[in-house]
N, C-alpha and C positions, 0 to 999 in steps of 0.2 A: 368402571362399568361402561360398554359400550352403546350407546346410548344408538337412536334412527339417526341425530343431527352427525353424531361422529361418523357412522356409516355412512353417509353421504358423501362427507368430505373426503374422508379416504377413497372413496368409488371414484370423486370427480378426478381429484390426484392421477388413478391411475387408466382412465379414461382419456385424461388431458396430456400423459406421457404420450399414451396407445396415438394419439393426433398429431401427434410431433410439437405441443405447443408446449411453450416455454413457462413452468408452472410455478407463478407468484401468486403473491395474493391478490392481486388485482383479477387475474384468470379465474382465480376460485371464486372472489366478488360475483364477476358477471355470469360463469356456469350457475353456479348455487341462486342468485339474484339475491344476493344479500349484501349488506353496507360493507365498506374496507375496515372496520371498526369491528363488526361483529366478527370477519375471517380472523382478523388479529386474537382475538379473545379465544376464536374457534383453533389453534394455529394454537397458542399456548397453552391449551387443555390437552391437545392430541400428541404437542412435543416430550408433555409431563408425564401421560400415560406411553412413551416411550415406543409413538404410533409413527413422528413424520421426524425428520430432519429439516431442520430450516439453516440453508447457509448464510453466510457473512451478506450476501451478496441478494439475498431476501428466496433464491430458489428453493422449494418447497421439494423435501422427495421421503419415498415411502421408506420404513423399519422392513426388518424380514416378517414383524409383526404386525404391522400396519398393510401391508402388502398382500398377505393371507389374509384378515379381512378382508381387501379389498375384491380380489379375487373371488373369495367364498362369496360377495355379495353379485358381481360380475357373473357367478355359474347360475345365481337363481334368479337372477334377474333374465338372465339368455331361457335359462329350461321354461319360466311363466310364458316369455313370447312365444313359443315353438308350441308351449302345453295351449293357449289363444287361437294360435292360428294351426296348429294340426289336427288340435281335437276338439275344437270349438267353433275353427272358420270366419275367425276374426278377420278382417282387415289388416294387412301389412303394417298400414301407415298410422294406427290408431294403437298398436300392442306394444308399443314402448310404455307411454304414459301408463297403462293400467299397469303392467309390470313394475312401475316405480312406486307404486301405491303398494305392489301385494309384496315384495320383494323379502323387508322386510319381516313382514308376518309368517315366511315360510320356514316349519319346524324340518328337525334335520332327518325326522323318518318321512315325511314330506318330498323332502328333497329325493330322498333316498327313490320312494313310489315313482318320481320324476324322470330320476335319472333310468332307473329300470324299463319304464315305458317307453320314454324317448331315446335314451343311447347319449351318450356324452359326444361326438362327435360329428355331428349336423351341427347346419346353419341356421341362424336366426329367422325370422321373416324378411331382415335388413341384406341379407345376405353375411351375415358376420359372423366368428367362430364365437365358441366360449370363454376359451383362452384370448383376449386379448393382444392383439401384436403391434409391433413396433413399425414405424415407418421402413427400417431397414430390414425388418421378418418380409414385409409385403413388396420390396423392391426384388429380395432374393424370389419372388414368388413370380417374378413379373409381371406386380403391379402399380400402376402408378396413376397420380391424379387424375381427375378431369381436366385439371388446368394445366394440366404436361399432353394435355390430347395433341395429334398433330394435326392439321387441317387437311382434311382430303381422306383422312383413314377412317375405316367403321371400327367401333370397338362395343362390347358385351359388358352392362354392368355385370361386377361381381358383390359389389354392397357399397349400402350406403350409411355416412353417419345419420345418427338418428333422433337426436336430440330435441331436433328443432318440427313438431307436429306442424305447424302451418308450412315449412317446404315439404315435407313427406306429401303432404296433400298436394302441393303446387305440381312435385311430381310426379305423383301419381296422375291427375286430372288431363297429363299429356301423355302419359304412358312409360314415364322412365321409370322404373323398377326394378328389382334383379334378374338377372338374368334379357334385359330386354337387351336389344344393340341398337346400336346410335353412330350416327354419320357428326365428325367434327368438322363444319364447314369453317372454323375461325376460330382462335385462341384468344379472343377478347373477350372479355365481359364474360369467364369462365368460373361461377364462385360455386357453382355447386359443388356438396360434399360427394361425391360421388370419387372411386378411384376403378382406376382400369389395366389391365395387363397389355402385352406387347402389340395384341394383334385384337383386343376386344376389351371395353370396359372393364374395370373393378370400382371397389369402393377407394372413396377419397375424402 
């Protein structure tokens, strides 16, 4: 049975690829905010339902099964924010969180209403696709960090990760958002998730 706590783990997994970090249990610990002890247990239920691979070496990666979950939870999570802020007028920086609450509660003729309304190929509020991509999808796209910014160039967010509600607001409250552009006057003290293409911001 897949259970909210299993869709979680699977989501953060392939969330945590999509960021280019390196997915142990300790990565799962601190995304999920849960004990090393509980992922462990969490990590041996999803191995047995034939959902994660766990290597010799403790790295953590998705089933073809586990993966479709993750995904399927990745498209309704993205279609809630888009259904918040296109036809509700949600706040950008506020439609993550309620997304992760309604996420799993959405039935699959639901989904279905969602996708026919919205269209499967729009951005998020973050600026982000539905599909998921890889640090190396988004370098062919020409985009790359904030903290790959050069100093002296202007560049155009294209998204942001989204995770973290108290930086979305920090964001927001100065004006970085999608689509806004921004002058790199220095490559230090560069942590926001924010990524950018050649000649303008993206997410990072």
């Amino acid at each position: 049975m897949i259970t909210v706590s299993k869709e979680d783990y699977l989501k953060a997994i392939l969330e945590a690829e999509s960021e280019g970090e390196a997915v142990i249990s300790a990565t799962l610990a601190h995304w999920l905010s849960v004990s090393p002890p509980a992922v462990t247990m969490a990590l041996r239920r999803l191995k047995k339902d034939g959902l994660v691979r766990v290597q010799v070496d403790g790295h953590v990666g998705l089933t073809a099964a586990g993966r479709k979950i993750a995904r399927k939870l990745t498209l309704r999570h993205h279609l809630i924010e888009r259904m918040l802020s296109e036809m509700f007028g949600m706040e950008w920086y506020k439609v993550h969180d309620e997304a992760e609450r309604l996420e799993h509660a959405v039935s699959p003729d639901f989904e279905a209403k969602l996708l026919a309304k919205l269209g499967r190929g729009g951005a998020c509020p973050h600026g982000n696709l539905s599909e998921l991509e890889s640090p190396v999808s988004r370098r062919r796209r020409g985009l790359l960090l904030l903290s790959q910014a050069e100093a002296g160039k202007r560049y155009r967010v294209s998204g942001i990760y989204e995770r973290d509600r108290h930086l979305l607001e920090f964001l927001e409250a100065r004006g970085i958002r999608p689509g806004a552009e921004l002058g790199s006057s220095s490559r230090q003290n560069l942590g926001f998730p924010l990524a950018l293409s050649s000649s303008m911001i993206n997410r990072g």
